[in-house]
VEXNU-254223 format. One line per field, with one value per residue: residue number from 1; residue in one letter; x, y, z of N, C-alpha, C in turn. Coordinates in nm, 2 decimals. Atoms other than C-alpha are relative to their C-alpha. Layout:
// VEXNU-254223
n = c(NUM, ...) .
res = c(a, ...) .
n_c1 = c(X, ...) .
n_c2 = c(Y, ...) .
n_c3 = c(Z, ...) .
ca_c1 = c(X, ...) .
ca_c2 = c(Y, ...) .
ca_c3 = c(Z, ...) .
c_c1 = c(X, ...) .
c_c2 = c(Y, ...) .
c_c3 = c(Z, ...) .
This chain:
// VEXNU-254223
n = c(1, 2, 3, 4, 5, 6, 7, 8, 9, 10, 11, 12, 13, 14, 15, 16, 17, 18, 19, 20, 21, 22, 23, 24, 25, 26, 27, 28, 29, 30, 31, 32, 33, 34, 35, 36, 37, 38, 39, 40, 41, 42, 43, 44, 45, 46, 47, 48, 49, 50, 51, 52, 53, 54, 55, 56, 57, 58, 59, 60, 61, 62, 63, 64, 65, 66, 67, 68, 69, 70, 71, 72, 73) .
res = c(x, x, x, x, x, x, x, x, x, x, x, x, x, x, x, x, x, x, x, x, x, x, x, x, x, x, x, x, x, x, x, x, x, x, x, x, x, x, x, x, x, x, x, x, x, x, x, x, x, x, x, x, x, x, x, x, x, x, x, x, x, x, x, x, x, x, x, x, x, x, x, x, x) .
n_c1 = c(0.02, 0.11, 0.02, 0.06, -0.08, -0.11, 0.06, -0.01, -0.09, -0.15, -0.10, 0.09, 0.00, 0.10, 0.07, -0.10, -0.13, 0.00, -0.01, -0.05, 0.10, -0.09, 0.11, 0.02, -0.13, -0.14, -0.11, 0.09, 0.06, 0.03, 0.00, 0.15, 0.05, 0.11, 0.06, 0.03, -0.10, 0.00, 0.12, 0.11, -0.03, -0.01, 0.18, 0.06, -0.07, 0.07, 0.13, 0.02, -0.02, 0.11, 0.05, -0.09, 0.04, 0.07, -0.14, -0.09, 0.13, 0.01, -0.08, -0.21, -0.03, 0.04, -0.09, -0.09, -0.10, 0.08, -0.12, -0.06, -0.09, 0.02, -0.16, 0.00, -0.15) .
n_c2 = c(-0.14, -0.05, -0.14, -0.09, -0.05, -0.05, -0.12, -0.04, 0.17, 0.01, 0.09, 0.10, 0.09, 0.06, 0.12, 0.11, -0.03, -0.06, -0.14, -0.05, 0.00, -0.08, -0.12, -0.15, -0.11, 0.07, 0.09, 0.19, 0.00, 0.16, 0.04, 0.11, 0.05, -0.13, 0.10, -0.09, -0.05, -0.13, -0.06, 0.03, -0.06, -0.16, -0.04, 0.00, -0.08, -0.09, 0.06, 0.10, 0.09, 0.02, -0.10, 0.04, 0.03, -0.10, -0.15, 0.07, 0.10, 0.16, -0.01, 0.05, 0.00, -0.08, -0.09, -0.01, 0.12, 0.08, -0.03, 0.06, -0.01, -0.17, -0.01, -0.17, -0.09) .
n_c3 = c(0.05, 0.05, 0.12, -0.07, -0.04, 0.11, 0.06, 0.14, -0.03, 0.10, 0.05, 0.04, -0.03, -0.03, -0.09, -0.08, -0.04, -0.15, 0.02, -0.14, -0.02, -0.06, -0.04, 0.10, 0.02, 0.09, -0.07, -0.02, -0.13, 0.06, 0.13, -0.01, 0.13, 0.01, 0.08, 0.12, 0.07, -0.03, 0.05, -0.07, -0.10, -0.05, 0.04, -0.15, -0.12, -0.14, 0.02, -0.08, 0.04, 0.06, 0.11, 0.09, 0.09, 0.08, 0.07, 0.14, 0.06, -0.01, -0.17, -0.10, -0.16, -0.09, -0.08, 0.07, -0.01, -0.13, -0.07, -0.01, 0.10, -0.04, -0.08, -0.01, 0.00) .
ca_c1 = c(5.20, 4.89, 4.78, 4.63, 4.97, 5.15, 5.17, 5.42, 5.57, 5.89, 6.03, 5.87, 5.84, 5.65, 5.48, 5.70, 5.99, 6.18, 6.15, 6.26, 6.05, 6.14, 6.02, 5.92, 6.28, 6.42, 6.57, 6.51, 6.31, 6.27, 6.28, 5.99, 5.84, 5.59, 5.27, 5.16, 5.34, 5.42, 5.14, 4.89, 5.03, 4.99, 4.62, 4.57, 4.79, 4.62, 4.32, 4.19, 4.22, 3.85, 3.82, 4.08, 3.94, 3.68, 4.02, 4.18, 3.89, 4.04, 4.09, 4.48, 4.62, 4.47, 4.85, 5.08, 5.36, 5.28, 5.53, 5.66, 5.81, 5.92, 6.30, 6.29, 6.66) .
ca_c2 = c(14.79, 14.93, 15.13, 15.36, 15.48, 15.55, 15.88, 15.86, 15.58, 15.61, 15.44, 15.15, 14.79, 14.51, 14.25, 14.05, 14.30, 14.40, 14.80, 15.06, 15.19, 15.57, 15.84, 16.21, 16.33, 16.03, 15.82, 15.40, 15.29, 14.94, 14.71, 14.48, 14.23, 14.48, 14.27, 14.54, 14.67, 15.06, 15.14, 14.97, 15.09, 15.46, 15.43, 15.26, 15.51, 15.64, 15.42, 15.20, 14.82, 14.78, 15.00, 14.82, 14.59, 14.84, 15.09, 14.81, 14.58, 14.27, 14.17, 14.18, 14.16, 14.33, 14.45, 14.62, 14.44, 14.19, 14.19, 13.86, 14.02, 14.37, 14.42, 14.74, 14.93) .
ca_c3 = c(17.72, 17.59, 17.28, 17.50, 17.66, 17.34, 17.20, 16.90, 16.73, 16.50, 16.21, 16.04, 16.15, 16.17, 16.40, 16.63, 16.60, 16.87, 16.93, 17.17, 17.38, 17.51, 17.75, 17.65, 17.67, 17.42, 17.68, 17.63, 17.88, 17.74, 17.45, 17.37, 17.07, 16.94, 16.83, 16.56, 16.26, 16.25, 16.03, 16.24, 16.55, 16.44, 16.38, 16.73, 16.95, 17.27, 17.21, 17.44, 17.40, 17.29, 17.05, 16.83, 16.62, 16.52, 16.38, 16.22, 16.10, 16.25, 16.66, 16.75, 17.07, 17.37, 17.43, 17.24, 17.36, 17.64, 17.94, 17.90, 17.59, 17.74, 17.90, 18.10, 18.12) .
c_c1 = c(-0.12, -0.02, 0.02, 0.15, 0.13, 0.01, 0.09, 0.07, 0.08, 0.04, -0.07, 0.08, -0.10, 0.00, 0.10, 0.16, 0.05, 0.03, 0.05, -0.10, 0.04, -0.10, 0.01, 0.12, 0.08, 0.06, -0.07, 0.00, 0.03, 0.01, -0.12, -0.04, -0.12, -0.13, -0.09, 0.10, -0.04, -0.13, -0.11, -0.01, -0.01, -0.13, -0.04, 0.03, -0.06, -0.12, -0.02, -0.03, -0.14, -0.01, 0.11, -0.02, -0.12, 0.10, 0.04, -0.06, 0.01, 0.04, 0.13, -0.03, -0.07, 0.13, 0.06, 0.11, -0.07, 0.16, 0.06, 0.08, 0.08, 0.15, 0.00, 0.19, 0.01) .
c_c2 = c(0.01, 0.10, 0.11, 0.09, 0.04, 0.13, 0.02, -0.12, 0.07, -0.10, -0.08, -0.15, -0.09, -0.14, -0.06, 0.05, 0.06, 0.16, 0.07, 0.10, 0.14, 0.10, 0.13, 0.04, -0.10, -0.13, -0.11, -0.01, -0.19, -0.06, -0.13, -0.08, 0.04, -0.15, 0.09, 0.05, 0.17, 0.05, -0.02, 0.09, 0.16, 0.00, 0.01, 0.07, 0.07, -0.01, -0.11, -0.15, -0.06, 0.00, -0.03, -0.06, 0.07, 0.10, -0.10, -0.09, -0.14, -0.01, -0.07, -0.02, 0.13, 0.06, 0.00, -0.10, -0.07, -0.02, -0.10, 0.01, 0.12, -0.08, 0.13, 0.00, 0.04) .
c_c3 = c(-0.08, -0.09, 0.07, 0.07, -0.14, -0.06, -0.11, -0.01, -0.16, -0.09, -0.03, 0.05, 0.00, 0.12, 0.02, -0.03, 0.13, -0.02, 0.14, 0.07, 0.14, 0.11, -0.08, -0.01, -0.12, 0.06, 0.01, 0.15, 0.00, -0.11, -0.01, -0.16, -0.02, -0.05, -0.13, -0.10, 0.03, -0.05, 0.06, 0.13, -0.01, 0.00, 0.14, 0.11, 0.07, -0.03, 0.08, -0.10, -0.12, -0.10, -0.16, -0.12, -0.10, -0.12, -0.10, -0.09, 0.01, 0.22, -0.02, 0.11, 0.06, 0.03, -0.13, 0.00, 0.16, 0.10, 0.02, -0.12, 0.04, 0.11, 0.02, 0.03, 0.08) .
């Protein structure tokens, strides 16, 4: 999953938890080990992978969550 496809993030957490992961109506889609904490993850939301370590001042991951962590429902 990718910054770039996120458009709100809920609730606070950090790095390497597991989160839920909904469509626009609410309904879980998925659950995944996030690799950002909430606060980070609101900065980078619906931003391409690039353009990341410029926002946060350090290179994370190229993926939000990576799909060998990701359980879809």
């Amino acid at each position: 999953m990718l910054a770039a496809g996120i458009k709100v993030v809920e609730g606070e957490f950090e790095s390497q938890e597991t989160v839920q992961l909904c469509d626009r109506n609410g309904n879980e889609i998925a659950r995944g080990l996030v690799n950002y904490n909430s606060e980070d993850l609101q900065k980078i939301r619906g931003c391409h992978s690039r353009d990341i370590a410029g926002i946060l001042g350090y290179a994370g991951a190229e993926t939000v969550i990576h799909r060998d962590n990701l359980v879809l429902i």
